[in-house]
C-alpha positions in Angstrom: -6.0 -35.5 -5.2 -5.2 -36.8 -9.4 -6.3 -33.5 -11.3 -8.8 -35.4 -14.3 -8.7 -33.4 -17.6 -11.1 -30.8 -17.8 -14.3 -30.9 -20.1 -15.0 -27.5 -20.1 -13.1 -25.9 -23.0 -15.3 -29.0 -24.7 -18.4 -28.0 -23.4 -18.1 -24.5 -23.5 -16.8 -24.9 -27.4 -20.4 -26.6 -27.9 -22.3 -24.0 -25.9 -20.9 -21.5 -28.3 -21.6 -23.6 -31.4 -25.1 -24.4 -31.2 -26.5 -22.2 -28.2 -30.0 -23.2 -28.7 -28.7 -27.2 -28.5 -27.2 -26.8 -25.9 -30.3 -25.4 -23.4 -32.7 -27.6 -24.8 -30.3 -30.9 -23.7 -29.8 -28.9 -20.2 -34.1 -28.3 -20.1 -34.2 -32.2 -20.3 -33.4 -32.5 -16.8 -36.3 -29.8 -15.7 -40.0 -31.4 -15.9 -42.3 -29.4 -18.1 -46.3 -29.8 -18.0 -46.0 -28.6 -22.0 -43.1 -28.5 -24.1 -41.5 -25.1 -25.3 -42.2 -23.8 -28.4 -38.9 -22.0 -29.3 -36.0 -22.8 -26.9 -35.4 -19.0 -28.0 -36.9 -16.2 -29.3 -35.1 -13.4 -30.3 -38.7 -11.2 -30.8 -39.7 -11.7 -27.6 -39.2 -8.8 -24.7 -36.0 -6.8 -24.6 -33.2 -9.0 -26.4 -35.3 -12.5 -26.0 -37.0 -14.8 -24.1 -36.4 -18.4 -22.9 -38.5 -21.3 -23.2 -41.0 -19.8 -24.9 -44.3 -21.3 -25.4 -43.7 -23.9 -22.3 -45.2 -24.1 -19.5 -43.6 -25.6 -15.6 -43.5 -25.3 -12.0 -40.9 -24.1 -9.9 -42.1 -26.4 -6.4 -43.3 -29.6 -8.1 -39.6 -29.7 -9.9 -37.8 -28.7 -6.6 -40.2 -31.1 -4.4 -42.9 -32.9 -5.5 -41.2 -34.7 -8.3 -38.3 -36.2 -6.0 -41.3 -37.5 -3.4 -43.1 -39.2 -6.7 -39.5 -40.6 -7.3 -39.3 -42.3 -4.2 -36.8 -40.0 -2.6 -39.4 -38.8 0.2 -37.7 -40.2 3.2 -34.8 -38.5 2.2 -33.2 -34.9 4.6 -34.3 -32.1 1.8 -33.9 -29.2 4.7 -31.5 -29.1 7.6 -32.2 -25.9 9.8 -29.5 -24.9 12.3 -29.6 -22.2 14.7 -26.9 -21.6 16.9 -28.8 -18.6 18.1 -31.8 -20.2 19.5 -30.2 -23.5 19.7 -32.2 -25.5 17.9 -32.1 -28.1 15.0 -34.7 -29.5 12.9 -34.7 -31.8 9.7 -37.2 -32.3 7.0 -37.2 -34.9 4.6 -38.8 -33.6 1.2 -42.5 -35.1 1.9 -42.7 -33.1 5.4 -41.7 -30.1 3.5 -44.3 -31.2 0.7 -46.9 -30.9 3.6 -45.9 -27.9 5.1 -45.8 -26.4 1.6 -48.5 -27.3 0.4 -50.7 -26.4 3.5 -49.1 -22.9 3.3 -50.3 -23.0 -0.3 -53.7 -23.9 0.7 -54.1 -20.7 2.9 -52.4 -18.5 0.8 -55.5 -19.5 -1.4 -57.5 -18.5 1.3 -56.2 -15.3 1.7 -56.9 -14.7 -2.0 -53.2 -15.0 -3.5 -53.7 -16.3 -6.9 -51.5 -16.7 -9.8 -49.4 -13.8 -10.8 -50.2 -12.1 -7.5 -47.0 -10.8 -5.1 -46.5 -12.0 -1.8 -43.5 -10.2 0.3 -41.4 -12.2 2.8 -40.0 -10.6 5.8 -38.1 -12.9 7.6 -35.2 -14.3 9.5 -33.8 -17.4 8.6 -36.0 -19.9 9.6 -37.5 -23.1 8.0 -41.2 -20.9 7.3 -39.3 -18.2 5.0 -38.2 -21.6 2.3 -41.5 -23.0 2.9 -43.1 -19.5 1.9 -41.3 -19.0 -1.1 -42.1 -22.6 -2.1 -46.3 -22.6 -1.4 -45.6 -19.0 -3.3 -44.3 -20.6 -6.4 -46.7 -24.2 -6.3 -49.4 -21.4 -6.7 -48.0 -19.7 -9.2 -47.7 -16.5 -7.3 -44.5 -14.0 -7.4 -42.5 -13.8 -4.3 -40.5 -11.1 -3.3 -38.1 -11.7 -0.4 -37.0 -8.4 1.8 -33.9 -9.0 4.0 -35.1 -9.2 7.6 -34.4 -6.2 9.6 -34.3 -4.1 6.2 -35.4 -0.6 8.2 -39.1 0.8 7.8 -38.8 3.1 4.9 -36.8 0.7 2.8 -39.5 -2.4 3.2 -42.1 0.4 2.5 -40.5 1.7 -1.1 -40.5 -2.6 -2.0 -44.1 -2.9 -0.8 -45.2 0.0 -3.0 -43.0 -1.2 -5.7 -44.3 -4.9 -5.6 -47.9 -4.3 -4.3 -48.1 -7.4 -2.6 -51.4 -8.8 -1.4 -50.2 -10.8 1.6 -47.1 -10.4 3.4 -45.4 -13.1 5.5 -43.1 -12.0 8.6 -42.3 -13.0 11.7 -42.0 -12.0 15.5 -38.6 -11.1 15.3 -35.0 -12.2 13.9 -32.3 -13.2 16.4 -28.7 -11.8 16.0 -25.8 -12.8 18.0 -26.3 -10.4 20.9 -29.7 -9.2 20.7 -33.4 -9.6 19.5 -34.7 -7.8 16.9 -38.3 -7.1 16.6 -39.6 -7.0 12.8 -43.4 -6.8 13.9 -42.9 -3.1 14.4 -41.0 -2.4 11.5 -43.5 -4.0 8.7 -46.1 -2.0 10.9 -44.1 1.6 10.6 -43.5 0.1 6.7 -47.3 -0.5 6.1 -48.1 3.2 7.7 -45.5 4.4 5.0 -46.7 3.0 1.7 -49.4 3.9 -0.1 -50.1 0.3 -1.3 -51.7 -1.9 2.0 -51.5 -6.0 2.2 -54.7 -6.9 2.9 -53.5 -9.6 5.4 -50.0 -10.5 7.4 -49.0 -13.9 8.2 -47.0 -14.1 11.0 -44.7 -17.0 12.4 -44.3 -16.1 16.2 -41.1 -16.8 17.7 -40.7 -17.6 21.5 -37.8 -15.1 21.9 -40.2 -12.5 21.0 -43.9 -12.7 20.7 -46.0 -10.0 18.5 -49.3 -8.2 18.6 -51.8 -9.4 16.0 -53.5 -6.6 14.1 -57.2 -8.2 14.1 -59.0 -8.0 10.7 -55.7 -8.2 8.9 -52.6 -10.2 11.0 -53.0 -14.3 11.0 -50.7 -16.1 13.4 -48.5 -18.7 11.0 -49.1 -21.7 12.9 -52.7 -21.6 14.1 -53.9 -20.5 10.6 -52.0 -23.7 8.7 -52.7 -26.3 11.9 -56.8 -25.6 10.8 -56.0 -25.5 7.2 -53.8 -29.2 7.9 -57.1 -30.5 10.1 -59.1 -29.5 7.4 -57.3 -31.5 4.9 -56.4 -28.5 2.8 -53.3 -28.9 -0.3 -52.8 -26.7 -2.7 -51.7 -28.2 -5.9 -49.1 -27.2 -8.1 -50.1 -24.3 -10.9 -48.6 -24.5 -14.3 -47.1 -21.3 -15.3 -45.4 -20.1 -18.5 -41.7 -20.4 -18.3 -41.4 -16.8 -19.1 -43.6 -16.2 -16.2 -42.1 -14.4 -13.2 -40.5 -16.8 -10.2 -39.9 -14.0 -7.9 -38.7 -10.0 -7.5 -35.8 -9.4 -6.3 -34.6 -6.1 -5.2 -31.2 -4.5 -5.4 -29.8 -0.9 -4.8 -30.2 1.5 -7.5 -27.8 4.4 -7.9 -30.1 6.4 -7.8 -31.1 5.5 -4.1 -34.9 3.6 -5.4 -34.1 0.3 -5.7 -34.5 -1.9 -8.8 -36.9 -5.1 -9.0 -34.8 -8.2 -10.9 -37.2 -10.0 -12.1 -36.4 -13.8 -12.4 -38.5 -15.7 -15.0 -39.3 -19.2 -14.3 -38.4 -22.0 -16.4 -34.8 -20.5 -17.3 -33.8 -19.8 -14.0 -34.4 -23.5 -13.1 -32.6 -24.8 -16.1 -29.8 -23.3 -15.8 -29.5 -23.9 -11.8 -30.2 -27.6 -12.2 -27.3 -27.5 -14.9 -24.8 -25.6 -12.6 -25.2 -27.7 -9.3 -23.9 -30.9 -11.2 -21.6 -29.5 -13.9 -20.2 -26.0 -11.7 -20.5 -27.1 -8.1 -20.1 -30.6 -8.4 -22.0 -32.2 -6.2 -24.7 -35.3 -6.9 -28.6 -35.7 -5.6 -28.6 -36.9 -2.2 -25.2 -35.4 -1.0 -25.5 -32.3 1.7 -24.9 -28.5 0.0 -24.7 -25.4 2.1 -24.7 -22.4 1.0 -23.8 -19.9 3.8 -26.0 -17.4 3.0 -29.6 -15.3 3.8 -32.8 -16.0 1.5 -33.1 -12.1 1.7 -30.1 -11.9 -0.7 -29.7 -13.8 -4.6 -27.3 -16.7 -3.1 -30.0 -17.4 -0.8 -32.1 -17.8 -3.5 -30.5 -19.7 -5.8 -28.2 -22.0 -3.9 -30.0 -22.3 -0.1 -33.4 -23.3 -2.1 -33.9 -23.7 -5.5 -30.7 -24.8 -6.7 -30.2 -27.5 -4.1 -34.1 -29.0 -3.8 -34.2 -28.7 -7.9 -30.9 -31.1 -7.8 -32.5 -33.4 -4.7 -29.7 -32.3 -2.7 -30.0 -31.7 1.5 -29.8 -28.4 2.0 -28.7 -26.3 5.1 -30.5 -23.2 6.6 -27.9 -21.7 9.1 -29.4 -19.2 11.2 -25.9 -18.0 12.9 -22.6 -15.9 12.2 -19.4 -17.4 11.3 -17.9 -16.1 14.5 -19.5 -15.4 17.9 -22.0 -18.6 17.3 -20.0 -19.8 19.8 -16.5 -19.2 18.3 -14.6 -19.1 15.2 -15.2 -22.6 14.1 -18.8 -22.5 13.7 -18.5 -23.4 10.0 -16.7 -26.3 10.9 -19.2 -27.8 13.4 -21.9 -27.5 11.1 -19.7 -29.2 7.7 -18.5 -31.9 10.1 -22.3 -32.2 11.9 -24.3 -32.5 8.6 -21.7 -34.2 6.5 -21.7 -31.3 3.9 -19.2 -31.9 0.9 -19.5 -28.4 -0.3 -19.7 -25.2 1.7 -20.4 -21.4 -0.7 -20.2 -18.5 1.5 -18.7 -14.8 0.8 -14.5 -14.4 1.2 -15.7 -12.1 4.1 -16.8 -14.4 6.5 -13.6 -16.3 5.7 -12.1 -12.9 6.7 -13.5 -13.1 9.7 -12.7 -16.3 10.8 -9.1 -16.0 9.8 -9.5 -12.6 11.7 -10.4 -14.6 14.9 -8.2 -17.9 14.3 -5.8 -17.4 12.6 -3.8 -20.3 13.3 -7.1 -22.3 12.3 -7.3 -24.5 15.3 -10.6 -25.0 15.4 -10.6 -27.1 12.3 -8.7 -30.0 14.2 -11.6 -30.1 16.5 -13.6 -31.7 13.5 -14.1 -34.7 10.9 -14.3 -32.7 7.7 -13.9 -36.2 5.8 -17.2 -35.4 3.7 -15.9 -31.5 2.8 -14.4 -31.7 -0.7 -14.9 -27.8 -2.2 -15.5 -24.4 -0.8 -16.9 -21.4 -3.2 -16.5 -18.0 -2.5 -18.3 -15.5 -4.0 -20.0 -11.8 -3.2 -16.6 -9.6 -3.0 -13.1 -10.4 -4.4 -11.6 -13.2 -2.7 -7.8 -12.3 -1.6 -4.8 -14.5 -2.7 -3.8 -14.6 0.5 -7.7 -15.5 2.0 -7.9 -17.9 -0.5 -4.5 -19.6 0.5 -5.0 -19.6 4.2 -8.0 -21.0 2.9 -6.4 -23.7 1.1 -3.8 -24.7 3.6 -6.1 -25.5 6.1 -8.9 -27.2 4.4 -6.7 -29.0 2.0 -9.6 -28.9 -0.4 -9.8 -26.6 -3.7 -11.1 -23.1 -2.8 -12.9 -21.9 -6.0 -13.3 -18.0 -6.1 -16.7 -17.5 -8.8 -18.1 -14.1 -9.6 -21.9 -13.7 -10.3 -24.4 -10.6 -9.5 -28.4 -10.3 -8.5 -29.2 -9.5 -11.9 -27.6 -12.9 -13.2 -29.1 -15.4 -11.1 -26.4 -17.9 -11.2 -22.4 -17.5 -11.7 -21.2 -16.1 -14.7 -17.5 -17.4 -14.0 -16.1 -20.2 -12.1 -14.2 -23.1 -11.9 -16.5 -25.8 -12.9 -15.5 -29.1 -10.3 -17.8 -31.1 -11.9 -16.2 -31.0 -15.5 -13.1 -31.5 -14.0 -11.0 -28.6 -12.3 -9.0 -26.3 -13.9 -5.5 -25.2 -12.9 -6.5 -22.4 -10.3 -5.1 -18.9 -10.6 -5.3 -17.1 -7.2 -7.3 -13.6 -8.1 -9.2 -15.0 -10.8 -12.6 -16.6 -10.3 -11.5 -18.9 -14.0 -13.4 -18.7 -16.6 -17.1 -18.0 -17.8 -19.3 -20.8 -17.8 -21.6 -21.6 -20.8 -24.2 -19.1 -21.9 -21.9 -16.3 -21.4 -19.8 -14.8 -23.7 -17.6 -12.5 -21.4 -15.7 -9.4 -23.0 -13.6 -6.6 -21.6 -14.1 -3.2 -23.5 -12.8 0.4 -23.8 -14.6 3.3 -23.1 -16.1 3.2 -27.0 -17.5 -0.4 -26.4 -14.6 -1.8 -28.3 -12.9 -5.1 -27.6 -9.3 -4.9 -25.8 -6.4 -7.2 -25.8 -5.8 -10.3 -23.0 -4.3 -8.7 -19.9 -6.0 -4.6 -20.4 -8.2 -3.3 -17.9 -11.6 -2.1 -19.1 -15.0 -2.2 -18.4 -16.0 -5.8 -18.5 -19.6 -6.8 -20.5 -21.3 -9.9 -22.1 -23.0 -10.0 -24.8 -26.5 -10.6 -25.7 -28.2 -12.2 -25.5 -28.1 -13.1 -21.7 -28.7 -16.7 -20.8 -31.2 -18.3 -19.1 -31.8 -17.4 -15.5 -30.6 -14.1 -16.5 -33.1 -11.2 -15.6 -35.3 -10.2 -18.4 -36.3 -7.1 -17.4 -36.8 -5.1 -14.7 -40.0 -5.0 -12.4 -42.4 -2.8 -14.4 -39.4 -0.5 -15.7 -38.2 -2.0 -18.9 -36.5 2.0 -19.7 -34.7 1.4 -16.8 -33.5 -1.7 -17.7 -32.6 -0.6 -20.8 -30.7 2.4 -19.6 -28.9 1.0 -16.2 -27.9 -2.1 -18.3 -28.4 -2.1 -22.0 -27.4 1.6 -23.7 -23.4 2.0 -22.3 -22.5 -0.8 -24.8 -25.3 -1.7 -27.7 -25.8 -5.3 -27.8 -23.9 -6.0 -24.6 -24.8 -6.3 -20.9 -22.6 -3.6 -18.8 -21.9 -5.7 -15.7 -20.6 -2.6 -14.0 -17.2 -4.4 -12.9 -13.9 -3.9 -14.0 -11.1 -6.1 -14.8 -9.2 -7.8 -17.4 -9.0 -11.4 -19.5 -5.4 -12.9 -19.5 -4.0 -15.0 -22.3 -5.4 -17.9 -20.8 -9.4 -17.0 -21.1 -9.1 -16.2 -17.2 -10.7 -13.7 -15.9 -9.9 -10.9 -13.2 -13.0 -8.9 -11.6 -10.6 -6.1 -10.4 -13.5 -4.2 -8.5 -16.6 -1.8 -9.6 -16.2 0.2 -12.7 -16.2 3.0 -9.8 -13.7 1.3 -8.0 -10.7 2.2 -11.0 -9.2 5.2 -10.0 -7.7 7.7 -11.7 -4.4 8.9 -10.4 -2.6 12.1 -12.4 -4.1 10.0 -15.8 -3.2 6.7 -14.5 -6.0 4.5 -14.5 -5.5 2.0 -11.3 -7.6 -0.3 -10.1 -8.1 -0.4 -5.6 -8.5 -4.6 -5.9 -4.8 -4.8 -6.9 -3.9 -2.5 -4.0 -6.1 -4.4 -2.0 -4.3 -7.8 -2.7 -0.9 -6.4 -2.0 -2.3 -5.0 1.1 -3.7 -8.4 2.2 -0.6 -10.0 2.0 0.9 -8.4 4.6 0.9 -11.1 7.4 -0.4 -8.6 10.2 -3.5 -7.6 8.2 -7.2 -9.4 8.3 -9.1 -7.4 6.1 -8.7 -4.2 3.8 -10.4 -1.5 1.9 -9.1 0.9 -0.9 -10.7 3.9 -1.7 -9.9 6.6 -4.0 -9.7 10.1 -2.4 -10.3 13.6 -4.2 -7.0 15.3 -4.5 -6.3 18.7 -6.1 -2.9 17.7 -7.4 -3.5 14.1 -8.9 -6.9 14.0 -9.4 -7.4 11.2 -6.9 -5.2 9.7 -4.4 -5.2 5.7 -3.0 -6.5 5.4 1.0 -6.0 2.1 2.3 -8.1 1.2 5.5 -6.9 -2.3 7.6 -8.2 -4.5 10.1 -5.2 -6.4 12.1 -5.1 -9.8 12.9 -6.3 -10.6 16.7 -3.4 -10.8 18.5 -0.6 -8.5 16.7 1.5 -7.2 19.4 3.0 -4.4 17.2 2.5 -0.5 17.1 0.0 0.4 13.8 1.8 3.1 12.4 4.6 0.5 12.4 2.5 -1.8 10.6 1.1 0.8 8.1 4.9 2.6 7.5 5.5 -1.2 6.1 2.3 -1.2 4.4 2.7 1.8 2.0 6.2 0.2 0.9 5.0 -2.8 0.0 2.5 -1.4 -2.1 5.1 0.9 -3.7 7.6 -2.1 -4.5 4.3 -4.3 -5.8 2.8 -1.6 -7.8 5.6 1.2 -8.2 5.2 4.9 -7.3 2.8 5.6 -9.9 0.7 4.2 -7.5 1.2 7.0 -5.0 0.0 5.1 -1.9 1.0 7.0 0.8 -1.9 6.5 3.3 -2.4 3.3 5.2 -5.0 4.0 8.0 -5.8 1.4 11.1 -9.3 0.7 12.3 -11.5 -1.3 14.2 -13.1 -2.6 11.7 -14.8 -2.0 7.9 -18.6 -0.8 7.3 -20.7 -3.7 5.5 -23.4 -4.8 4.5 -25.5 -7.3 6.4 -24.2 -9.6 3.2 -21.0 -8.6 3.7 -19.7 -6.3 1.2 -17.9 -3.8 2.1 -19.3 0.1 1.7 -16.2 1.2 -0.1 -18.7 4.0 -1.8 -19.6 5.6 1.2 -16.3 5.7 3.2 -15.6 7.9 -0.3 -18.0 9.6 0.1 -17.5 10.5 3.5 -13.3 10.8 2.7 -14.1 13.8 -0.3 -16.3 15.4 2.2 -19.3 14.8 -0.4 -23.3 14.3 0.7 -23.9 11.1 1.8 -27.1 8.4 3.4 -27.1 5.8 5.3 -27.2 3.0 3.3 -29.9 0.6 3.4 -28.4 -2.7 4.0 -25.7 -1.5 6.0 -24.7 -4.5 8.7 -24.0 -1.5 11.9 -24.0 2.3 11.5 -22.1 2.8 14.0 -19.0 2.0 12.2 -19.4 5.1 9.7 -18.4 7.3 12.6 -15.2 5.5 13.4 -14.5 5.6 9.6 -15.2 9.8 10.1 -13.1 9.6 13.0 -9.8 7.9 11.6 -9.9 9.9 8.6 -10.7 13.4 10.9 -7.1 11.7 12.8 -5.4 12.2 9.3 -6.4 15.2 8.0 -9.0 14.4 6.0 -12.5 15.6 4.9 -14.1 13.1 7.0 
C-alpha cells in the first residue's frame, strides 16, 4: 500500500493555534436547531463548557437527517447473533420508525426531557433503539452492562433515579442463558429509588414474568403505540445538556456517573470517524464491542449513524461462536472495511489459532484497518496481527471519561509510521503531557504520570453525575490545571506516546521505579505464550517484587516450568537484573472483565494477602480461585 504524507502534524499545528477555530469548522458538520453562542466558555462549569448557548439533537443528527437526505434505503444497523442465530438489517428509516415509536411510549410512560431512563440489556437491536428514542426526547440514558449483578444495578438506579427502565428476558452467552428479569427485580427491592414502569423486550430463549401495574412487554406496548400512529418528534436540547450517564468503577468501590454532554460529544465523534478512523458515509464500521461499556457508545451508535455509516451489532464472542474465526465471517459477510475491538479478544483468537487459518476461509477484500483499544496492545499481538491481515493495525488509547480517543494514528489524514507499543500521537483537542510527582513537565523518553491539560475537549466529561467535588478531586487537584488520566508512560523524541500501564501498575523495586507493561511485552514475545499479566508483589526486602502470570498457546507440547525457567531469562536479558523477575507462574487462564481487561488489581491484592471484593464487572469468578491456587503452589500469600 503507497504511504501518502500525513496531514496531521498540519492539522494538529492548527488545532493548537486557534482552538476555538478549529471546533467551530468541525461543528459545521453537526446540524444545530440554534447556533452557539460561544464555541467556548471558560466561565462556564468546572474549567468550561462547549457550545454554549446552542441548542441540537443527538437522534435527528444520527438518523433523521440522513433519511431527509435521501439516504433512507440505505443498511444503518446490521444485528448478528451467532448465539441465537439470527440476522437482521435495518435501513435508517426502519430504525427512524422503530425509534420513534419507542419515543412515543416513552412519552407515555411520562419520560420527559432531562428525565433518566436505565437500559439493561443484551446486545440486541432494542438496547440502540432505546438509547436513540431516549435522546430524540431529550431524555438522559444510562446504559448498565447486562448481567451487571443485583446490588451493582441497584447502587446506578439510586444514583441515576431513573423513571423507566428498559430490560429484557434475558442475555445469551456462549454456553448458557442468563436471566436479567430476576436481577433488575432483586435490584429494584435493593434501591431506595423505584421506576415507576419496566419495559421489557421478551426473548424466546427465555421468557419473563410481568409485574402488573408496573412491567410493559416491549413489543405489544410499541405494536399499539405503531397502530395508533404514535411518533415522537425530536426535542431540541442545549448542547451542554446531558446525552447520557455513564458509569465507571470508583476506587473507592461506589461507582462514578460520566456525564457526556450533548452537542460536543457529537462534534467531535463526527470529526474522528472521517479524520481518525478513516472511513466515509455509506461504508460498513464495526466496532466489536457491548453498548454497556463507552466503545459501545461511541463507536457501535453514535459515532457510526452520526457519520451515515452501517453499523454492526455483534451479539457473540470472538471464539466459541462457532470457532476462532468468528471475526472473520462477519468482516467478510458484511463487507466491513474497519473492525475496533480490545487487543484481548485478538489474544484470544491467536490463543485458539494461532496459525490463523481461519482467515483463508474468507474474502476480507473490503477490510482495510483494525483498532485496538481497551488494554495495551502487545508488539507481538499487534504483529501477528499484522502478518495475517496485511492491513495496518492501529493501537489507540482512550478512557470512559474521554468519550473518544485521545491518541491514535489518524488513517484518514494519512498514516503515520507505526511504532509497535505506542498508540502514536494525541489527536487535536488534546494537549498530552507526562509529569513528575510535583506536576512538572519531564523530558521525551521519562516515565511519569501522564496528564492533559485543560481545558478538556469536546466530548470530554464535564462533570461528574451530581458530584462536581468528586470530579474535582478524582481528576482535577493531583495536577492544577491538568486532567490526571491515571496512566503512566512516557513521550519519545518523536511526540509518540507510550501508555505503559496504570499509575498503580509502576512498581517500585528496592527504589527503582519499573513499569509491569514493559515486562509484559518481553513476556509476550516469548513464542509459547498467549496472554500475560504482571503484578507487583509486597516483598520485605525490595519493597515489591515483579510476578508474571501466562496463558500458553493451544497446543505447546512442552513442560511449564520449562517454559517459565526461559521466561524469567528473557526478561532479565531485555530488562537487566534490576528488574528482579524471578517468578513466571502458568495458568489456565487471567481474571477479566466482561470487557476484557484484565484484574491485575485484584490478583495483587490477593498475591500481598490484602482484603479484597469481587469485583463488579468481573467476566467469571471462578478464575480468582485458580489465581489463589497457583500462587498458594508458589509460596505465596494467596
Amino acid at each position: 500500500m503507497t504511504q501518502t504524507p500525513s496531514r496531521y502534524h498540519e492539522v494538529y499545528a492548527r488545532w493548537r493555534s486557534d482552538p476555538q477555530g478549529f471546533w467551530r469548522e468541525a461543528a459545521r458538520e453537526i446540524d444545530w436547531s440554534r447556533p452557539a453562542d460561544a464555541v467556548f466558555d471558560p466561565d462556564q462549569g468546572i474549567f468550561g463548557r462547549w457550545f454554549t448557548g446552542a441548542t441540537c439533537n443527538a437522534c435527528y443528527n444520527a438518523i433523521d437527517r440522513h433519511v431527509e437526505s435521501g439516504r433512507g434505503g440505505q443498511a444503518a444497523l446490521i444485528y448478528d447473533s451467532p448465539v441465537t442465530g439470527s440476522k437482521r438489517t435495518y435501513t435508517y428509516a426502519a430504525l427512524l420508525d422503530e425509534i420513534a415509536t419507542l419515543a412515543a411510549v416513552l412519552q407515555d410512560l411520562g419520560v420527559g426531557k432531562g428525565d433518566r431512563v436505565i437500559l439493561y440489556m443484551p446486545m440486541i437491536p432494542e438496547a440502540v433503539i432505546g438509547m436513540l428514542a431516549c435522546a430524540r426526547i431529550g431524555a438522559v440514558h444510562s446504559v448498565v452492562f447486562g448481567g451487571f449483578a443485583a446490588t451493582e444495578l441497584a447502587i446506578r438506579l439510586e444514583d441515576a433515579t431513573p423513571k423507566v427502565v428498559l430490560s429484557a428476558s434475558c442475555g445469551i452467552e456462549t454456553t448458557r442463558v442468563i436471566p436479567y428479569k430476576p436481577l433488575l427485580e432483586e435490584a429494584i427491592a435493593l434501591s431506595r429509588h423505584k421506576p415507576s414502569a419496566c419495559l421489557i423486550v421478551q426473548r424466546p430463549e427465555r421468557a419473563a414474568d410481568l409485574v402488573a401495574g408496573r412491567d410493559h412487554d416491549w413489543r405489544e406496548t410499541t405494536a399499539r403505540a405503531r397502530a395508533a400512529g404514535k411518533r415522537a418528534a425530536c426535542v431540541p436540547v442545549a448542547a451542554t445538556d446531558p446525552l447520557y450517564i455513564l458509569y465507571t468503577s470508583g476506587t473507592t468501590g461506589r461507582p462514578k456517573g460520566v456525564v457526556r454532554d450533548t452537542g460536543g460529544y457529537l462534534v467531535a465523534l463526527k470529526w474522528s470517524m472521517s479524520n481518525l478512523y478513516g472511513v466515509a458515509p455509506g461504508e460498513v464500521f464495526w466496532c466489536a464491542s457491548d453498548v454497556g461499556w463507552v466503545v459501545g457508545h461511541s463507536y457501535i451508535v453514535y459515532g457510526p449513524l452520526l457519520h451515515g455509516c452501517t453499523t454492526i451489532l455483534y451479539e457473540g464472542k470472538p471464539v466459541g461462536t462457532p470457532d476462532a474465526g468468528a471475526f472473520w465471517r462477519v468482516v467478510a459477510e458484511h463487507k466491513a472495511v474497519v473492525l475496533f475491538t480490545a487487543p484481548t479478544a485478538f489474544r484470544a483468537i491467536k490463543k485458539e489459532d494461532p496459525d490463523a487459518t481461519h482467515v483463508k476461509d474468507y474474502d476480507l477484500a473490503d477490510f482495510r484497518a483494525l483498532f485496538l483499544a481497551g488494554e495495551r496492545a502487545d508488539p507481538d499481538t499487534v504483529q501477528w496481527a499484522e502478518r495475517i491481515l496485511g492491513v495496518p493495525i492501529v493501537d489507540h488509547w482512550w478512557q470512559t471519561e474521554t468519550g473518544w480517543p485521545i491518541a491514535g494514528n489518524p488513517l484518514g489524514l494519512g498514516a503515520l509510521p507505526i511504532k509497535y507499543g505506542s498508540p502514536t500521537v494525541p489527536m487535536p483537542g488534546y494537549d498530552v503531557q507526562v509529569l513528575d510527582e510535583g506536576g512538572r513537565p519531564l523530558p521525551p523518553d521519562t516515565m511519569g504520570s501522564i496528564a492533559i491539560k485543560l481545558p478538556l475537549p469536546p466530548g470530554c466529561l464535564p462533570t461528574l453525575w451530581h458530584a462536581d467535588d468528586r470530579f474535582r478531586e478524582a481528576y482535577l487537584t493531583t495536577y492544577p490545571g491538568f486532567y490526571n488520566t491515571s496512566d503512566a508512560g512516557f513521550i519519545d523524541g518523536d511526540g509518540y506516546l507510550y501508555i505503559m500501564g496504570r499509575t498503580d501498575d509502576i512498581i517500585n523495586v528496592a527504589g527503582h521505579r519499573l513499569s509491569t507493561g514493559g515486562m509484559e511485552e518481553v513476556l509476550a514475545s516469548h513464542a509459547a505464550i498467549a496472554e500475560c499479566a504482571v503484578i507487583g508483589v509486597k516483598d520485605s526486602l525490595k519493597g515489591e517484587i515483579p510476578c508474571g502470570f501466562v496463558v500458553l498457546k493451544s497446543g505447546i507440547g512442552r513442560a511449564p516450568t520449562e517454559i517459565e525457567a526461559e521466561l524469567v531469562q528473557l526478561v532479565r536479558d531485555k530488562i537487566g537484573p534490576v528488574a528482579a523477575f524471578k517468578l513466571a507462574i502458568t495458568v489456565g487462564r487471567l481474571p477479566k472483565t466482561r470487557s476484557g481487561k484484565i484484574l491485575r488489581g485484584t490478583m495483587k491484592k490477593i498475591a500481598d494477602g490484602d482484603s479484597w471484593a469481587m469485583p463488579a464487572t468481573i467476566d467469571d469468578p471462578a478464575v480468582l480461585d485458580e489465581i489463589g491456587a497457583a500462587l498458594k503452589g508458589r509460596g505465596l500469600a494467596g
